[in-house]
PDB file of N, CA, C, O and CB in Angstrom:
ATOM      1  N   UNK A   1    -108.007  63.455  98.158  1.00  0.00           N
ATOM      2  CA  UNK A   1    -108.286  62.101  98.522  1.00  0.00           C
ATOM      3  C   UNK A   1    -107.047  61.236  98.325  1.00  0.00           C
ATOM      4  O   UNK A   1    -106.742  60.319  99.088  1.00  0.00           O
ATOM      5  CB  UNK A   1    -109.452  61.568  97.716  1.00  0.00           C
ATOM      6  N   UNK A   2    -106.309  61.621  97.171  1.00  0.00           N
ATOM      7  CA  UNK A   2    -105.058  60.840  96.842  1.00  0.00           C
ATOM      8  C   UNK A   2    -104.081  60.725  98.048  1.00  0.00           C
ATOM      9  O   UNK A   2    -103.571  59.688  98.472  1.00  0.00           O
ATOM     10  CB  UNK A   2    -104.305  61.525  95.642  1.00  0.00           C
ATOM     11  N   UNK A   3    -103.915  62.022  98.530  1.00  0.00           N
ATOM     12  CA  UNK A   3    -103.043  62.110  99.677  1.00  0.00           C
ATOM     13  C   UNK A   3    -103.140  61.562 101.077  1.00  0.00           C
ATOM     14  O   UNK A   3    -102.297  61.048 101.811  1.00  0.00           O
ATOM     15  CB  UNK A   3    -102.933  63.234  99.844  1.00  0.00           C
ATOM     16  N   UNK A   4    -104.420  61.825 101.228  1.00  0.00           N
ATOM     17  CA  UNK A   4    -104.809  61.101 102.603  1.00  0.00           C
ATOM     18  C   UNK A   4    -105.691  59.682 102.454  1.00  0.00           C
ATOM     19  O   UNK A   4    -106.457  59.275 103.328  1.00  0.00           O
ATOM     20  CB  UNK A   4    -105.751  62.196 103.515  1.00  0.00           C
ATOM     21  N   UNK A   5    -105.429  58.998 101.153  1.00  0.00           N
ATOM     22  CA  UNK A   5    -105.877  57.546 101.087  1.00  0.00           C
ATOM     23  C   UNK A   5    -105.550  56.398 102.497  1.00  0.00           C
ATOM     24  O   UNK A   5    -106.287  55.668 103.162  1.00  0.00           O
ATOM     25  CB  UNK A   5    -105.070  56.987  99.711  1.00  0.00           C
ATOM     26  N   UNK A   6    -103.869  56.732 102.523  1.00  0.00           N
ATOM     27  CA  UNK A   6    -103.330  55.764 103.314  1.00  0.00           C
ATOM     28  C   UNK A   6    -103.433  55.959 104.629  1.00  0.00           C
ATOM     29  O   UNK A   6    -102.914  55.256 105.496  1.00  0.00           O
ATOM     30  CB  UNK A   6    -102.136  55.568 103.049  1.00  0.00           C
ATOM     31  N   UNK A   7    -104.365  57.292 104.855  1.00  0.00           N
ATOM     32  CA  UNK A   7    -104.401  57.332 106.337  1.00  0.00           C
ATOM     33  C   UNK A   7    -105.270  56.009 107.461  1.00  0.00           C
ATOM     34  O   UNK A   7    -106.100  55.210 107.027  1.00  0.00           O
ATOM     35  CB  UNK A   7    -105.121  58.797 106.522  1.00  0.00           C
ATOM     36  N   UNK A   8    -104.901  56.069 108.616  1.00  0.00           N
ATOM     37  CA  UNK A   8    -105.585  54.526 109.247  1.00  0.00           C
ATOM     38  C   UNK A   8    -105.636  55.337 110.614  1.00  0.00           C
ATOM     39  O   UNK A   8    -106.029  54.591 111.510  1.00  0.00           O
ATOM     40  CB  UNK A   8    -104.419  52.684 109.235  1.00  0.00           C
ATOM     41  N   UNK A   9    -105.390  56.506 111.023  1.00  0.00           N
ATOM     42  CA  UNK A   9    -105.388  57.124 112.506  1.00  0.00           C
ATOM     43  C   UNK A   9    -106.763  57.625 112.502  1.00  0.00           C
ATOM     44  O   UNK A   9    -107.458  56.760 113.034  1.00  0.00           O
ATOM     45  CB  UNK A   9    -104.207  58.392 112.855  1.00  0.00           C
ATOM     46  N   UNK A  10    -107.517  58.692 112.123  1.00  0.00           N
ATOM     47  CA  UNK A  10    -108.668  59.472 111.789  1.00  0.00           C
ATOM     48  C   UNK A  10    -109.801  58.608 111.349  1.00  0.00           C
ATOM     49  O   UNK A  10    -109.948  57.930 110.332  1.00  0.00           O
ATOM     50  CB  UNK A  10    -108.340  60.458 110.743  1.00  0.00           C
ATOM     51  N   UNK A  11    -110.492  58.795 112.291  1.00  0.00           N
ATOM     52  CA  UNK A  11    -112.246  58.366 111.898  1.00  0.00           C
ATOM     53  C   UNK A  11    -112.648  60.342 111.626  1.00  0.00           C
ATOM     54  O   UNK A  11    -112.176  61.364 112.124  1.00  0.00           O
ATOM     55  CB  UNK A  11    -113.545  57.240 113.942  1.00  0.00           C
ATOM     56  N   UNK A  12    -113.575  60.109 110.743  1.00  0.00           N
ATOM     57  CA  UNK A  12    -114.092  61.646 110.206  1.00  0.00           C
ATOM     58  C   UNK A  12    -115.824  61.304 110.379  1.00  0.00           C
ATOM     59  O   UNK A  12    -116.250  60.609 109.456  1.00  0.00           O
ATOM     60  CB  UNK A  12    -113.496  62.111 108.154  1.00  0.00           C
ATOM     61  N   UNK A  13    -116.535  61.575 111.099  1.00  0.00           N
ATOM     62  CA  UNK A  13    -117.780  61.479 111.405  1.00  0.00           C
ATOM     63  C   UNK A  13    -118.880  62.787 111.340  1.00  0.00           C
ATOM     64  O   UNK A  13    -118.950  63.660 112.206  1.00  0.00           O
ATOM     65  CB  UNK A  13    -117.662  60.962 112.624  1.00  0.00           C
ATOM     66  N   UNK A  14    -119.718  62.715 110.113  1.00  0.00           N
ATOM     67  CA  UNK A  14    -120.243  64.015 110.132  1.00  0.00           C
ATOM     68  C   UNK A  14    -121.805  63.501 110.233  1.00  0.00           C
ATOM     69  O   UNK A  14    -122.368  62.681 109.508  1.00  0.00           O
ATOM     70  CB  UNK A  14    -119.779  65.018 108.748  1.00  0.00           C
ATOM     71  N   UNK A  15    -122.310  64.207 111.311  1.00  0.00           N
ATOM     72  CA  UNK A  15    -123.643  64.078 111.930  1.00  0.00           C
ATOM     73  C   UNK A  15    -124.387  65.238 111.532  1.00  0.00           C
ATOM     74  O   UNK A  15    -124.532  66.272 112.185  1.00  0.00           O
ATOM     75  CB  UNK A  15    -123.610  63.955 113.454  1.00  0.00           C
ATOM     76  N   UNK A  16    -125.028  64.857 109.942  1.00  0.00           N
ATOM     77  CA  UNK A  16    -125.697  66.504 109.648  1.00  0.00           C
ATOM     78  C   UNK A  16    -127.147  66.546 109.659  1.00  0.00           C
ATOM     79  O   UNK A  16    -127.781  65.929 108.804  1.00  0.00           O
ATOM     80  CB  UNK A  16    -125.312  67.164 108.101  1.00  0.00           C
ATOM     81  N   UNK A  17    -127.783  67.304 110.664  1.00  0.00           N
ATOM     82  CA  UNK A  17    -129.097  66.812 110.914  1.00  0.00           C
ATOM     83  C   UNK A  17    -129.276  66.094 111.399  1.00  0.00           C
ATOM     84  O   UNK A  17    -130.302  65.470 111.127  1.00  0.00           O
ATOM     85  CB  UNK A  17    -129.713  66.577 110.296  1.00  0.00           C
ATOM     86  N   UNK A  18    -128.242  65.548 112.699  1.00  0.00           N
ATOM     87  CA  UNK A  18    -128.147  64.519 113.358  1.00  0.00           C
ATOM     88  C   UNK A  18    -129.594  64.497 114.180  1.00  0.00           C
ATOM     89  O   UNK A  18    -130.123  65.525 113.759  1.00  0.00           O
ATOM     90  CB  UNK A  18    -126.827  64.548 114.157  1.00  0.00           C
ATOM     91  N   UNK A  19    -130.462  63.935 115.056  1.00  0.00           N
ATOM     92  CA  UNK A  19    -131.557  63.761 115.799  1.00  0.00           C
ATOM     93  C   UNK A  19    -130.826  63.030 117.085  1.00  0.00           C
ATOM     94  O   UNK A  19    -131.562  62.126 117.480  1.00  0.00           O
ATOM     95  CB  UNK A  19    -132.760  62.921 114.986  1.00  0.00           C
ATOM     96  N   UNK A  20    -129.925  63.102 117.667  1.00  0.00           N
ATOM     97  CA  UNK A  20    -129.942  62.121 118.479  1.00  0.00           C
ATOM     98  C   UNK A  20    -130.949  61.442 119.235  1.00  0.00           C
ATOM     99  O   UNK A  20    -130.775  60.226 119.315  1.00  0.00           O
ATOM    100  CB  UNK A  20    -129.296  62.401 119.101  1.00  0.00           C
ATOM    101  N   UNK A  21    -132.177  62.011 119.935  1.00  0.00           N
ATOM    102  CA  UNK A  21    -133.087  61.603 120.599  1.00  0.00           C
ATOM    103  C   UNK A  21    -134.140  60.889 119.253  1.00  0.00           C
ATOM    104  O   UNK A  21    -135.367  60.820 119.181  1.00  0.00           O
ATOM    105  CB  UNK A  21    -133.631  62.877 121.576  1.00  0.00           C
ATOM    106  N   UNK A  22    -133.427  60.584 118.617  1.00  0.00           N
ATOM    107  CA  UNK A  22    -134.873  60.169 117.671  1.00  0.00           C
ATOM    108  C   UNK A  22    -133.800  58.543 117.309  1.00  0.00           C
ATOM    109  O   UNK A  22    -134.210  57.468 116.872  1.00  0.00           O
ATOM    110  CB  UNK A  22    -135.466  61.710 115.699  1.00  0.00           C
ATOM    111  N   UNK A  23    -132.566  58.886 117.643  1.00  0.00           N
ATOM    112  CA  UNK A  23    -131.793  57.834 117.366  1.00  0.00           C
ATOM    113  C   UNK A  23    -131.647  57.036 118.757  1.00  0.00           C
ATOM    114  O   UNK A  23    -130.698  56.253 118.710  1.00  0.00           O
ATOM    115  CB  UNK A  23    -130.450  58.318 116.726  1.00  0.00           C
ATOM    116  N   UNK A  24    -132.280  57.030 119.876  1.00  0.00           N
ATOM    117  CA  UNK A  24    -131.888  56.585 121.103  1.00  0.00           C
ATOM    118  C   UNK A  24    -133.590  56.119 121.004  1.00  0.00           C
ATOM    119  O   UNK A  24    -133.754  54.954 121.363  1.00  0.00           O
ATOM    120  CB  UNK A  24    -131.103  57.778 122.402  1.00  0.00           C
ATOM    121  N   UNK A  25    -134.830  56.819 120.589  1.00  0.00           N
ATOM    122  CA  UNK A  25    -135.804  56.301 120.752  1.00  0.00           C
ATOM    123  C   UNK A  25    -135.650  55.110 119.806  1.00  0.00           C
ATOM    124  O   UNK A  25    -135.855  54.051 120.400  1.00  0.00           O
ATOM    125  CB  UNK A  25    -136.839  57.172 120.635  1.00  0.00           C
ATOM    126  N   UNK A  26    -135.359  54.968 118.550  1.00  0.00           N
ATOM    127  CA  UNK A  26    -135.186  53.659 117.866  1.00  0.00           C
ATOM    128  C   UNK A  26    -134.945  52.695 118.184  1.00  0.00           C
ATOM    129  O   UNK A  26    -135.686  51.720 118.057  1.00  0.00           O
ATOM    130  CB  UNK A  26    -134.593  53.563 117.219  1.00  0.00           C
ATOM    131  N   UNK A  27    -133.156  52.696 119.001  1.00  0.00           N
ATOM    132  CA  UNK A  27    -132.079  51.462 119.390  1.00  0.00           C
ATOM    133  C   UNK A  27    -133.372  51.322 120.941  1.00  0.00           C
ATOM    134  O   UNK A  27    -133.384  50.144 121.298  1.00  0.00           O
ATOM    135  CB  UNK A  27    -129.685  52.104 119.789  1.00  0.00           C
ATOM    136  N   UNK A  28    -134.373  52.221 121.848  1.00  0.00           N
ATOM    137  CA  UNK A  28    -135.020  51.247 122.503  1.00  0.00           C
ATOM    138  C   UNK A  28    -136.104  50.535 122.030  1.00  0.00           C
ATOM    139  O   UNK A  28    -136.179  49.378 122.442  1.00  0.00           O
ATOM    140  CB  UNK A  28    -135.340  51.671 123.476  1.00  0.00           C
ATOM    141  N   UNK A  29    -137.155  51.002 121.107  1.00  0.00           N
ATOM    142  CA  UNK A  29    -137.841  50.499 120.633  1.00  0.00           C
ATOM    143  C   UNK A  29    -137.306  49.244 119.984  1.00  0.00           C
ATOM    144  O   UNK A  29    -138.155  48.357 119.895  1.00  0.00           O
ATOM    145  CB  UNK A  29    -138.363  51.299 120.055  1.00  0.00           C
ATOM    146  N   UNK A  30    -136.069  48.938 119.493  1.00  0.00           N
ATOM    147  CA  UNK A  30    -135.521  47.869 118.603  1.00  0.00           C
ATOM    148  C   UNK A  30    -135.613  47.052 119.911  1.00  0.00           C
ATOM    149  O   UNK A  30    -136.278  46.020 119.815  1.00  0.00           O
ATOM    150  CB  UNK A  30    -133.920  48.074 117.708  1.00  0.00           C
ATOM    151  N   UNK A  31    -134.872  47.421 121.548  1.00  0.00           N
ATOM    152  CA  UNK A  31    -134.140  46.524 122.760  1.00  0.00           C
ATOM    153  C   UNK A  31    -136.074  45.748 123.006  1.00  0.00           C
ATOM    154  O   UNK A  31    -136.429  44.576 122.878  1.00  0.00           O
ATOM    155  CB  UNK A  31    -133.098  47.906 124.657  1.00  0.00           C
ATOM    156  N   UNK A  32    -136.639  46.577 123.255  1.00  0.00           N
ATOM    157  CA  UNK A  32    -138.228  46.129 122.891  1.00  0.00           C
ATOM    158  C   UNK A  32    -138.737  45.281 121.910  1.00  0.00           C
ATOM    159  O   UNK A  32    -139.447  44.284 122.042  1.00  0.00           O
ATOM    160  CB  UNK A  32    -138.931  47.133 122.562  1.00  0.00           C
ATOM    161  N   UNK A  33    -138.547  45.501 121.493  1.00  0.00           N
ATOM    162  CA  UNK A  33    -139.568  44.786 120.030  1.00  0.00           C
ATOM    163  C   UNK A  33    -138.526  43.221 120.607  1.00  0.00           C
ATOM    164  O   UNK A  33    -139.243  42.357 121.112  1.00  0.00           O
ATOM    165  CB  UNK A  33    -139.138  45.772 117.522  1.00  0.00           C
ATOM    166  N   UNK A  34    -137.360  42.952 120.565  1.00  0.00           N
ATOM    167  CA  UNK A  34    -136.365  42.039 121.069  1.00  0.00           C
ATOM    168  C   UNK A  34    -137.206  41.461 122.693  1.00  0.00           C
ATOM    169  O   UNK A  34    -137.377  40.257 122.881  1.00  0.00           O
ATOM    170  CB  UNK A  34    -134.650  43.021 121.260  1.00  0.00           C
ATOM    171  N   UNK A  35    -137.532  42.229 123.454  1.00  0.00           N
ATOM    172  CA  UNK A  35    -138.065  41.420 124.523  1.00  0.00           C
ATOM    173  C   UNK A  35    -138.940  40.851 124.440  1.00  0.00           C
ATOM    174  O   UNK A  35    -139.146  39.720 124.879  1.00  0.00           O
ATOM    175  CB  UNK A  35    -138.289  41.839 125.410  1.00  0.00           C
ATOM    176  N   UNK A  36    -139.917  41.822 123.611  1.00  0.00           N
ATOM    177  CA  UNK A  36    -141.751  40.890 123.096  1.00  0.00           C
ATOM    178  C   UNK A  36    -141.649  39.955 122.839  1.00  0.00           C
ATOM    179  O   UNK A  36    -142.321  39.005 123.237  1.00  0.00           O
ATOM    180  CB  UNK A  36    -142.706  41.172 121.889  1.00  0.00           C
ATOM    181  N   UNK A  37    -140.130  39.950 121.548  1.00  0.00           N
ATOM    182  CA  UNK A  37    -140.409  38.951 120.749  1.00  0.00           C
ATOM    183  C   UNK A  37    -139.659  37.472 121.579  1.00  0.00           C
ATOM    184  O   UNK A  37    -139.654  36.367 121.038  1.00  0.00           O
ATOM    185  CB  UNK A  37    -139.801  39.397 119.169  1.00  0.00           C
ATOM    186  N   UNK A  38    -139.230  37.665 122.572  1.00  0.00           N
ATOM    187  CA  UNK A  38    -138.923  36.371 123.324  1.00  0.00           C
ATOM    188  C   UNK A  38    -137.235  35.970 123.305  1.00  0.00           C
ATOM    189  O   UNK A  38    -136.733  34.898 123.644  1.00  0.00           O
ATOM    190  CB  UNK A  38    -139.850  35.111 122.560  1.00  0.00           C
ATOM    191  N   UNK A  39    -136.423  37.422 122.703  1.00  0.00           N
ATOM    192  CA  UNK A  39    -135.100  36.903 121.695  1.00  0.00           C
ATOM    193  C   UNK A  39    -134.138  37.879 122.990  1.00  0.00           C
ATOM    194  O   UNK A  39    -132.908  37.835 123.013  1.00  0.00           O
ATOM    195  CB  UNK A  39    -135.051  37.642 119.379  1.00  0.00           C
ATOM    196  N   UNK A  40    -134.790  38.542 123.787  1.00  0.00           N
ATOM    197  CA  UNK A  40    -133.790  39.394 124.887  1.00  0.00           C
ATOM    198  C   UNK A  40    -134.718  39.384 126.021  1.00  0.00           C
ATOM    199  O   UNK A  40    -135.896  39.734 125.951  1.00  0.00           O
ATOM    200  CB  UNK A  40    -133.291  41.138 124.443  1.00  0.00           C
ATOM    201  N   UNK A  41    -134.061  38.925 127.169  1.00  0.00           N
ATOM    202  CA  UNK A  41    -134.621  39.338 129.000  1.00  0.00           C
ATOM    203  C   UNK A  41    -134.440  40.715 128.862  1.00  0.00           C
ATOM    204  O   UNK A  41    -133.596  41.276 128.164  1.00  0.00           O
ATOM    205  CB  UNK A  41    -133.534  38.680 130.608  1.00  0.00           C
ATOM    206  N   UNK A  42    -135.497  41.344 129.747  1.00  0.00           N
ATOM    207  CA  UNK A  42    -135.569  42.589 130.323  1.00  0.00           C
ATOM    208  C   UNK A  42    -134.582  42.493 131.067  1.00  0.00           C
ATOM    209  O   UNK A  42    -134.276  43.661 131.305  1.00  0.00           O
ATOM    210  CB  UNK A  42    -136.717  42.986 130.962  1.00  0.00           C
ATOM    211  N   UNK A  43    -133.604  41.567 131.797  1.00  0.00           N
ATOM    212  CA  UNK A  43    -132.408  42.250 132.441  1.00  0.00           C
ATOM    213  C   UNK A  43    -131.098  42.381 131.731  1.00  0.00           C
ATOM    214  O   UNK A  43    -130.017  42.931 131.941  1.00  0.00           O
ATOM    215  CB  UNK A  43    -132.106  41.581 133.622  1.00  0.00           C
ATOM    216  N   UNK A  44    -131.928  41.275 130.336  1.00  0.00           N
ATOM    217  CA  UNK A  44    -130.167  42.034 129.572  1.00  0.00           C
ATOM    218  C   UNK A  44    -130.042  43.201 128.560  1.00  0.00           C
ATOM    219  O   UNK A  44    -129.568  43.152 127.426  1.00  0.00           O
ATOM    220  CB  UNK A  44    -129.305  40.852 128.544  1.00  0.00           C
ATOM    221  N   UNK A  45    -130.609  44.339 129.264  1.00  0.00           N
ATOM    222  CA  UNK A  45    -130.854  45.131 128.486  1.00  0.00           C
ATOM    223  C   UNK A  45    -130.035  46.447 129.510  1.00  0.00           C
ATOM    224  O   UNK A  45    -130.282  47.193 130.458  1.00  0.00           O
ATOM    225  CB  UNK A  45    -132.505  45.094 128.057  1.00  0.00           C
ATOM    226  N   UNK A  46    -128.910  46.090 128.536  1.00  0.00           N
ATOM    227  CA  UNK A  46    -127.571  47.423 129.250  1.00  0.00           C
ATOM    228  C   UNK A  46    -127.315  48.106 128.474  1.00  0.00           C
ATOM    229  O   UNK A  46    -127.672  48.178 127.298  1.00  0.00           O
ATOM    230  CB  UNK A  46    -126.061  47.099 129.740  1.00  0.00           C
ATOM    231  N   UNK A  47    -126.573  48.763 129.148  1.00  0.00           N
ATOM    232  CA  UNK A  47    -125.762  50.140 128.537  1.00  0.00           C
ATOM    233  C   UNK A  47    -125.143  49.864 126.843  1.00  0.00           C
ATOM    234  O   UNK A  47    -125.480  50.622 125.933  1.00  0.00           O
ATOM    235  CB  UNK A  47    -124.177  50.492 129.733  1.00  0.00           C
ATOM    236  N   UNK A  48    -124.441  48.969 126.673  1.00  0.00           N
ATOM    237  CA  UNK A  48    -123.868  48.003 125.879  1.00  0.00           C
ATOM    238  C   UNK A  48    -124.796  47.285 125.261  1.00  0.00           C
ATOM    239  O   UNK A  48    -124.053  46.963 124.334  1.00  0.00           O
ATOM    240  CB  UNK A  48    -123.058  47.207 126.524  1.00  0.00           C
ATOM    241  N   UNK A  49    -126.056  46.630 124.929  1.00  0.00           N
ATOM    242  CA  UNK A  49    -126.987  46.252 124.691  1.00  0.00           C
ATOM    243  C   UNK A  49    -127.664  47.429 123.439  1.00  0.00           C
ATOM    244  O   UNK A  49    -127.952  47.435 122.243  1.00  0.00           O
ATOM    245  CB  UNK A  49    -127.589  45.986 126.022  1.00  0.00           C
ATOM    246  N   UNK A  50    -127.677  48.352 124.627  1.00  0.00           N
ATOM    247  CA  UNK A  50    -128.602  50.081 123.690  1.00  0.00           C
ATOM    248  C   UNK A  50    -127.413  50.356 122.839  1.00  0.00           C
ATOM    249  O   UNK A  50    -127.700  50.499 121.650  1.00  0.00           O
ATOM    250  CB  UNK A  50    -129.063  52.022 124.964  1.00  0.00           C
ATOM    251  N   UNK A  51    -126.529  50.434 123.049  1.00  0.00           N
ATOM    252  CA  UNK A  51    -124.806  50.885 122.174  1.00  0.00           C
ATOM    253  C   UNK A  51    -125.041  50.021 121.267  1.00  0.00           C
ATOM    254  O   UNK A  51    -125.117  50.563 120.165  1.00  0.00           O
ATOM    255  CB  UNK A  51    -123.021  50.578 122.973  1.00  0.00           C
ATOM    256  N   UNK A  52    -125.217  48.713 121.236  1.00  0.00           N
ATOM    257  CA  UNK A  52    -125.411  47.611 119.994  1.00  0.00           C
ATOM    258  C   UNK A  52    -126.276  48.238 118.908  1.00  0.00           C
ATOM    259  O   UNK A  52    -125.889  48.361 117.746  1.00  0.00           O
ATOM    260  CB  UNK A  52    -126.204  46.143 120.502  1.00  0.00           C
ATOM    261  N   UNK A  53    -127.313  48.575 119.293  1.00  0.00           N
ATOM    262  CA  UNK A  53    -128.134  49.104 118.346  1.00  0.00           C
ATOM    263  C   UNK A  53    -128.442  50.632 117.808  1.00  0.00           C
ATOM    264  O   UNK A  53    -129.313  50.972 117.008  1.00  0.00           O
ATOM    265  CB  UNK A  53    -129.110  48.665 118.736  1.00  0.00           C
ATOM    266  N   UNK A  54    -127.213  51.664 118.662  1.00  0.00           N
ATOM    267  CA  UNK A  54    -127.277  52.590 117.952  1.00  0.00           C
ATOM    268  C   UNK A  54    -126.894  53.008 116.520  1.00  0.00           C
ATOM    269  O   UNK A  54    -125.995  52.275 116.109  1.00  0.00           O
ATOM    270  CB  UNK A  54    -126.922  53.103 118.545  1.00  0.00           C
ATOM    271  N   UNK A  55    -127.199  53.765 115.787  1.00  0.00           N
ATOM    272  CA  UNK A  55    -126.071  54.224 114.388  1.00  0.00           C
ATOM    273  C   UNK A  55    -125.103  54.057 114.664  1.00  0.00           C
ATOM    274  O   UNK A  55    -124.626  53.332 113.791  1.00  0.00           O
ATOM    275  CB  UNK A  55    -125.891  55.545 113.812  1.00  0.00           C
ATOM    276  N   UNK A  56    -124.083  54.354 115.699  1.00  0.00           N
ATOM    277  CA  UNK A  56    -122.531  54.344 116.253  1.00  0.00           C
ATOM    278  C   UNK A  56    -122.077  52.964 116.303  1.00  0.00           C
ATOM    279  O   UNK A  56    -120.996  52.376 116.294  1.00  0.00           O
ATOM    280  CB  UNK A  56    -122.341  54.984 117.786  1.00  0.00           C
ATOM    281  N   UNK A  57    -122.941  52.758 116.342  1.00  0.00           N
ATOM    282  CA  UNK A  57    -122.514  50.786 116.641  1.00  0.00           C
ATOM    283  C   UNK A  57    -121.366  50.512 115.525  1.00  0.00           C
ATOM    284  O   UNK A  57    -121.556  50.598 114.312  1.00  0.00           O
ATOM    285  CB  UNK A  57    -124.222  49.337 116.163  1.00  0.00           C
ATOM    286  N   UNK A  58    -119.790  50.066 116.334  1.00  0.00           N
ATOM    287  CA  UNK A  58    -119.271  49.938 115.845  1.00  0.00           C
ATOM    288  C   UNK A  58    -117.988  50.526 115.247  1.00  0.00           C
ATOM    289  O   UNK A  58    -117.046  50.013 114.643  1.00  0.00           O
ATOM    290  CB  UNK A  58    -119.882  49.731 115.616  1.00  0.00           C
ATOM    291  N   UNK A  59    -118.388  52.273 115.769  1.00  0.00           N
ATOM    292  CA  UNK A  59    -117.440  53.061 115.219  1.00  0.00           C
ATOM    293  C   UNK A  59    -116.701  53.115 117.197  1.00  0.00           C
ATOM    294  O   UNK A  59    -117.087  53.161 118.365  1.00  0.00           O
ATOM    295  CB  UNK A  59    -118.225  54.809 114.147  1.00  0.00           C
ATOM    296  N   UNK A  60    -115.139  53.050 116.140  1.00  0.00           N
ATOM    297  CA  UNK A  60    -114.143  53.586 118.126  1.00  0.00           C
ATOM    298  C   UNK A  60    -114.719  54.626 118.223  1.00  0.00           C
ATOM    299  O   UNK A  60    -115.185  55.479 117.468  1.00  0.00           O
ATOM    300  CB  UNK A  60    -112.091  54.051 118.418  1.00  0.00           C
ATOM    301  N   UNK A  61    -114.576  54.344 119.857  1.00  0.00           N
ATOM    302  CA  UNK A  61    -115.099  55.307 121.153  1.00  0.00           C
ATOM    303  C   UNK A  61    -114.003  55.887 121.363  1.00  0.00           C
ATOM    304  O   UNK A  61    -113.067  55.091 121.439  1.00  0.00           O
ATOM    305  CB  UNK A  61    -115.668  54.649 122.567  1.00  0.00           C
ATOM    306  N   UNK A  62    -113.564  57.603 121.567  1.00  0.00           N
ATOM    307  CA  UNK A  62    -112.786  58.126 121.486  1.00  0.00           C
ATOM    308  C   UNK A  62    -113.169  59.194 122.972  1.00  0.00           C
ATOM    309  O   UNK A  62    -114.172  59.891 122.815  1.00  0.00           O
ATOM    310  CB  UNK A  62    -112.640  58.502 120.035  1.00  0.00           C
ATOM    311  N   UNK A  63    -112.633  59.301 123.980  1.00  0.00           N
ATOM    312  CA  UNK A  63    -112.793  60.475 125.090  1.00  0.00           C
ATOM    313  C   UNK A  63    -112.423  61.527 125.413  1.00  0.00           C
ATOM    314  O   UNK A  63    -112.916  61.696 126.528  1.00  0.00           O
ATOM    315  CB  UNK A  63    -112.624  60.304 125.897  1.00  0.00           C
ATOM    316  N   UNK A  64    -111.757  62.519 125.109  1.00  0.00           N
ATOM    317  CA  UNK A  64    -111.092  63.129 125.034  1.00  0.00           C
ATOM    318  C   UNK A  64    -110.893  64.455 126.207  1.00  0.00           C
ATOM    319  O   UNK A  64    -109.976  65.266 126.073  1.00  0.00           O
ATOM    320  CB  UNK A  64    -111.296  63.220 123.915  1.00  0.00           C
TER     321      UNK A  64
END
């Protein structure tokens, strides 16, 4: 840990037991519960919108 403290290049992301489909049903149920509640239009509900509310939210997007 000492050695690689100062690193700032590397994100290290470990997804153990990851669910993804259980994590995509959430961030819509959340874009939902947001329309009921009067706080999001059904048309602003994008790509970017669902990304807001995933676990990832937040971490760089990397393509490789």
């Amino acid at each position: 840990m000492r050695e690689t403290q100062a690193n700032s290049a590397l994100n290290l992301n470990l997804a153990l037991s990851y669910g993804g489909r259980d994590e995509i049903t959430r961030a819509a149920r959340a874009l939902c519960a947001e329309v009921q509640a009067g706080s999001l239009r059904f048309e602003d509900i994008t790509e970017e919108a669902l990304s807001a509310r995933l676990d990832t939210r937040g971490l760089p997007i990397q393509i490789f």
